[in-house]
C-alpha positions in Angstrom: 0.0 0.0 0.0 1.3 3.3 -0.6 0.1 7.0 0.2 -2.0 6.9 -3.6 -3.6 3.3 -2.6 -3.3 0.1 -3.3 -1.8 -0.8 -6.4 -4.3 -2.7 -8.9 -2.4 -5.7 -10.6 -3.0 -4.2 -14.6 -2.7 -6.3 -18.1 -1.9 -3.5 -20.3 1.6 -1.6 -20.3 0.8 2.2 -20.2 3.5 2.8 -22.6 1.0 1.0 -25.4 -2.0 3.8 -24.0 -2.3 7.3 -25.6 -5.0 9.5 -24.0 -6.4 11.9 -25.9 -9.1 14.9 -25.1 -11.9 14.3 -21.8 -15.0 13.5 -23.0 -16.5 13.3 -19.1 -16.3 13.6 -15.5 -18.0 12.2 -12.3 -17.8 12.2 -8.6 -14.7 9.3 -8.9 -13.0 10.0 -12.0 -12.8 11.4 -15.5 -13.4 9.3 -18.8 -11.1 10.3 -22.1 -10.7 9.1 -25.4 -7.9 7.1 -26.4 -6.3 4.8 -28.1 -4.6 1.8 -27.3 -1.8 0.0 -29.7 -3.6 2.5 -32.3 -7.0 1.2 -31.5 -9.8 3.7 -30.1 -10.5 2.6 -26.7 -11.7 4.6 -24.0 -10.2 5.1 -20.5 -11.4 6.0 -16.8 -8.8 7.8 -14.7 -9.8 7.8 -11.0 -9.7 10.7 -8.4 -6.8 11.1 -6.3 -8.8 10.5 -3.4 -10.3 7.5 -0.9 -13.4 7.5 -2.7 -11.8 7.5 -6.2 -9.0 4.3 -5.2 -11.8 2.6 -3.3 -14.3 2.9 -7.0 -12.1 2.6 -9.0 -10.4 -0.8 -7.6 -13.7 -2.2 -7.5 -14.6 -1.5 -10.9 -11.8 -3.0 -11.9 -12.8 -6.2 -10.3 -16.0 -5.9 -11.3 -15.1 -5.4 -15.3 -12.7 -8.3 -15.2 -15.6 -10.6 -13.7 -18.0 -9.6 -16.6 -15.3 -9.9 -19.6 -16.8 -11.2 -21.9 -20.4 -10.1 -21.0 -22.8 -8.6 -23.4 -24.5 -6.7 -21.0 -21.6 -4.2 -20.6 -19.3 -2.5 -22.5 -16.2 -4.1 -23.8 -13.3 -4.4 -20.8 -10.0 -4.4 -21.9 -8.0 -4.1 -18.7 -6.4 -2.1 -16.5 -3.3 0.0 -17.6 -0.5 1.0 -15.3 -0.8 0.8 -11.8 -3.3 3.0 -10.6 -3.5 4.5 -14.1 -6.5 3.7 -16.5 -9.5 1.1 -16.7 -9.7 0.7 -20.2 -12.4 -0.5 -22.8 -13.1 -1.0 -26.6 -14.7 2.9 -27.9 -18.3 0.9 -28.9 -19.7 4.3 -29.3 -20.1 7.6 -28.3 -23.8 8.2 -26.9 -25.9 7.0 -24.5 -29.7 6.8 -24.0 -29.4 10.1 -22.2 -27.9 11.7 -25.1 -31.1 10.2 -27.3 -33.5 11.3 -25.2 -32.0 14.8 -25.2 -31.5 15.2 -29.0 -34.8 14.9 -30.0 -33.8 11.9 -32.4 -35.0 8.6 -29.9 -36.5 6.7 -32.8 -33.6 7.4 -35.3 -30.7 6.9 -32.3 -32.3 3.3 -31.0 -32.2 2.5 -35.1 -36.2 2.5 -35.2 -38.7 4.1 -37.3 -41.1 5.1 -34.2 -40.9 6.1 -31.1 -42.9 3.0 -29.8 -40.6 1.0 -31.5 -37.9 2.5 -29.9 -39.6 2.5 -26.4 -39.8 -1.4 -27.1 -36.5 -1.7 -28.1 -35.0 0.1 -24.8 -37.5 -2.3 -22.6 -36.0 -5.4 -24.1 -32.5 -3.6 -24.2 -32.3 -2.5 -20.7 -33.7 -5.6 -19.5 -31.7 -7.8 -20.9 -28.8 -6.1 -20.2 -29.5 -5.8 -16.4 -30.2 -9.9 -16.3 -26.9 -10.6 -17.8 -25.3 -8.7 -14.8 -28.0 -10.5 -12.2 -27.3 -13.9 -13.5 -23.9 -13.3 -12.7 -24.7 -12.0 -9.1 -23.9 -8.7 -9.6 -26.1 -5.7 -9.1 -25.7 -2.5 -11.3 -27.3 0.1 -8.6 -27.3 2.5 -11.2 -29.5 1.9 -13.7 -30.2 5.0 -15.3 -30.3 6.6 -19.1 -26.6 8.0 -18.7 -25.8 4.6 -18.2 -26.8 2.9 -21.0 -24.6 3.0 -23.8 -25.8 2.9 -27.6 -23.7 0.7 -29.4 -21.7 1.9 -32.9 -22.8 6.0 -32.2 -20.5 7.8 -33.4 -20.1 11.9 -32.9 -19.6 14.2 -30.1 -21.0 15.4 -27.0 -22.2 13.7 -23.7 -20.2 11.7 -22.0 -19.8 9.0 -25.1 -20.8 11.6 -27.3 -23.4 11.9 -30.1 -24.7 10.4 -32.9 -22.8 11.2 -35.9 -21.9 7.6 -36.8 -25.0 6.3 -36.3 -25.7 3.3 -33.9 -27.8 -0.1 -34.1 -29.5 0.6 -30.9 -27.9 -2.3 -28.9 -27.7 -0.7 -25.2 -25.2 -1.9 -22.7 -24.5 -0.7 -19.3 -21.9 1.4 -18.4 -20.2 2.5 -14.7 -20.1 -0.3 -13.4 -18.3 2.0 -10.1 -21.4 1.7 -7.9 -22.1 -2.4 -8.6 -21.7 -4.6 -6.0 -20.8 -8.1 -6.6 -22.5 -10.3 -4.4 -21.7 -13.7 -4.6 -18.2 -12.2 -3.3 -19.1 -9.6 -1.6 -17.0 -7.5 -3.4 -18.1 -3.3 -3.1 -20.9 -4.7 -0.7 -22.0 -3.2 2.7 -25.2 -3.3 4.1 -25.2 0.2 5.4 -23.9 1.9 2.1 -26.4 2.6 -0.2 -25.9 4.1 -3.9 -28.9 5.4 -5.1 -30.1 7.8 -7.7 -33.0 10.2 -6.5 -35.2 10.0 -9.5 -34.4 6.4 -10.7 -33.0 5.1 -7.6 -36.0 2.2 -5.7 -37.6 3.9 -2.9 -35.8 1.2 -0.1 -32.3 2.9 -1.2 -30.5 0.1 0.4 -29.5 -3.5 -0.6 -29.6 -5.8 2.5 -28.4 -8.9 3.7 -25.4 -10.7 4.2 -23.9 -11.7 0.9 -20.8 -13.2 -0.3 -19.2 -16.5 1.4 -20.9 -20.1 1.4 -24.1 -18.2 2.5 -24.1 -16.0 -0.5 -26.3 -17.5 -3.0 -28.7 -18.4 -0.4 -29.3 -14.8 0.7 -29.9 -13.8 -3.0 -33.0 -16.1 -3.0 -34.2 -14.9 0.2 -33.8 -11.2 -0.4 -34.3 -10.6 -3.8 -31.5 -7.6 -4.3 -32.3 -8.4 -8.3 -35.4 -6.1 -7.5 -33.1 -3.0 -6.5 -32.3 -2.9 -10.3 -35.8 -3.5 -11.5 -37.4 -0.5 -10.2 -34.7 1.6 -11.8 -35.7 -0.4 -15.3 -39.4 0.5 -15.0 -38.6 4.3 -14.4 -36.6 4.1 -17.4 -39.0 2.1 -19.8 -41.6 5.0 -18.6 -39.1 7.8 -19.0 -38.6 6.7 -22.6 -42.1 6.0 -23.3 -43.7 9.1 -22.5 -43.0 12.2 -24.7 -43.0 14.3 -21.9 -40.5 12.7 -19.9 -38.2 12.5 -22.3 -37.1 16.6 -21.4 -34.6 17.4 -19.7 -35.9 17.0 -15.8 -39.1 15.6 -16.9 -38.8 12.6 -14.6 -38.4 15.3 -11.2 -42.0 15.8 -10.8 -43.1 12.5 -11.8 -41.2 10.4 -8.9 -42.3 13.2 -6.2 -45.4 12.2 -7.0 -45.0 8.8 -7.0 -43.7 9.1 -4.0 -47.1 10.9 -2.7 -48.6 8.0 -3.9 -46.6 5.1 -2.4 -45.5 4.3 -5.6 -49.1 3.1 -6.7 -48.6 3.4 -10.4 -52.2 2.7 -11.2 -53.7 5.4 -7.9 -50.7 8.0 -9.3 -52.4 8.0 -13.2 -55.5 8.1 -12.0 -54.5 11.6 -10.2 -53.4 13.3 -13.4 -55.8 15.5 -14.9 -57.0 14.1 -18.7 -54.6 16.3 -20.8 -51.8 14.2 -19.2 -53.3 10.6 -20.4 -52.1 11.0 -24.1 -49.0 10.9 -23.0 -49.3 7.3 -21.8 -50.6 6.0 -25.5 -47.5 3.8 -26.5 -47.7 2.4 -23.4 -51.6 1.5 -23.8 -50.6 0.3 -27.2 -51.6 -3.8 -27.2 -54.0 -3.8 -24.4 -51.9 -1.6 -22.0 -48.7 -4.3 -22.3 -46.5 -1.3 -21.4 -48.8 0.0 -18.6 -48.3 -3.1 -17.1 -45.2 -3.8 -17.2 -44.3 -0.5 -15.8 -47.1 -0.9 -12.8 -45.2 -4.4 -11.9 -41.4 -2.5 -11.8 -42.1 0.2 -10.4 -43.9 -0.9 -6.9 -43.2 -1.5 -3.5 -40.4 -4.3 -3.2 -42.9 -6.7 -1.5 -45.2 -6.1 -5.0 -42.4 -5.8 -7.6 -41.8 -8.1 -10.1 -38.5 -9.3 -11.0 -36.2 -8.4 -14.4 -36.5 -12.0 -15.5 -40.3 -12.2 -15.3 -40.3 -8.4 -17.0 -39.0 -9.4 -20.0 -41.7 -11.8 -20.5 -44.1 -8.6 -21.2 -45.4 -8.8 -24.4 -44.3 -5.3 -24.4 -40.7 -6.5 -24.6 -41.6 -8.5 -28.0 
């Protein structure tokens, strides 16, 4: 250990790594372009500071337990001690950048919003059971982190659109995820949570990790931390309105009025608010319903595997 942390055993030499201009910045770190060996990658330099070593060693763990898994973005390794956590550039924009730009349909590679909406459903929960079948929990399922695959451009922190993308989402910042067959970036009285997308329990609990670990994952269903966060994206994306910048603020305070009672919260909103629920009434309310069963009370939600059997996710 020295005064900058523990070092993190790496596979790349940094001497192979170029960085090139920021593209983004968070709480734990700042994300660049790069290239490695002449190949765009990009790379995640951490804070000087406890909270950047302790996030970014255990996204390092964390991304060389999912190599290899579709539901995140491409890990290459780590470069340098202490230096870079490094991935494949799969593109340059995420679902936060489509929702802003006014081009959903076009940025998911769909000809209509619902199709798009659809598309994001499927996308995000698929994504999200690849990390749960692995017994990891995201924590931080959210628009910004859901990468669109092959966008190209500027702007955000993967940037835009300019090179187009097939609309294949996969989860990025993978800081916050705890690994809990291991234990690894676990505590029971740490929470990371999201205000607008975050479930309203805010905590995971349990003991996890050890002989014990699978057993407590049956019994206390931490899967459903991750599944609320999916349904208040699949509505985010679904209605027009939400799609705004801050358009999902007033929507969970009133959830929360209404104890996250999807069905008591709708039937609050005055009549010029129900258009904006039509592709989710679309096939005999298939989206509704889905989005009523994710975002509930944990004791009524329903978990990411039996989402994805929504016909809305067809």
């Amino acid at each position: 250990m020295n005064e900058d942390g523990e070092r993190v055993t790496y596979e790349l030499a940094l001497s192979d790594v170029n960085r090139g201009k920021k593209i983004g910045s968070g709480s734990f770190g700042a994300v660049y372009e790069g290239a490695l060996k002449g190949k765009r990658v990009v790379l995640k330099e951490r804070k000087n500071n406890a909270a950047g070593v302790r996030f970014f060693e255990s996204e390092a763990a964390i991304n060389r337990k999912l190599k290899g898994c579709e539901s995140v973005a491409a890990f290459l390794g780590v470069a340098g001690a202490n230096a870079y956590l490094v991935w494949k550039d799969e593109g340059r924009a995420t679902l936060e950048d489509a929702l802003g730009g006014g081009r959903f349909a076009s940025a998911m590679g769909c000809a209509t919003d619902e199709q798009a909406a659809r598309k994001v459903a499927k996308g995000t929960l698929s994504a999200v059971k690849g990390l749960h079948d692995r017994g990891v929990i995201h924590r931080d399922v959210k628009p910004n982190n859901l990468l669109i695959v092959g966008s190209g451009g500027s702007g955000g922190l993967f940037g835009g659109f300019g090179g187009g993308g097939n609309g294949k989402l996969k989860l990025i910042d993978l800081g916050g995820a705890a690994d809990l067959r291991t234990g690894t970036n676990y505590d029971e009285s740490e929470t990371v949570f999201d205000p607008i997308y975050g479930p309203p329990e805010r905590y995971i609990s349990g003991k996890f990790g050890g002989l014990f670990g699978g057993m407590a994952f049956a019994k206390e269903k931490p899967d459903l931390f991750d599944a609320f966060s999916c349904g208040m994206v699949i509505l985010q994306v679904s209605c027009p309105s939400m799609r705004k910048k801050g358009g999902m603020n007033s929507v969970r305070r009133e959830l929360k009025t209404w104890a996250y009672d999807c069905e008591a919260w709708r039937a609050s909103l005055p009549a010029r608010r129900q258009s904006d629920f039509a592709i989710l009434d679309a096939n005999n309310q298939a989206g509704w319903k889905l989005v009523c069963g994710l975002v509930a009370p944990k004791g009524k939600r329903i978990t990411v595997s039996k989402a994805l059997g929504s016909p809305f996710c067809r």
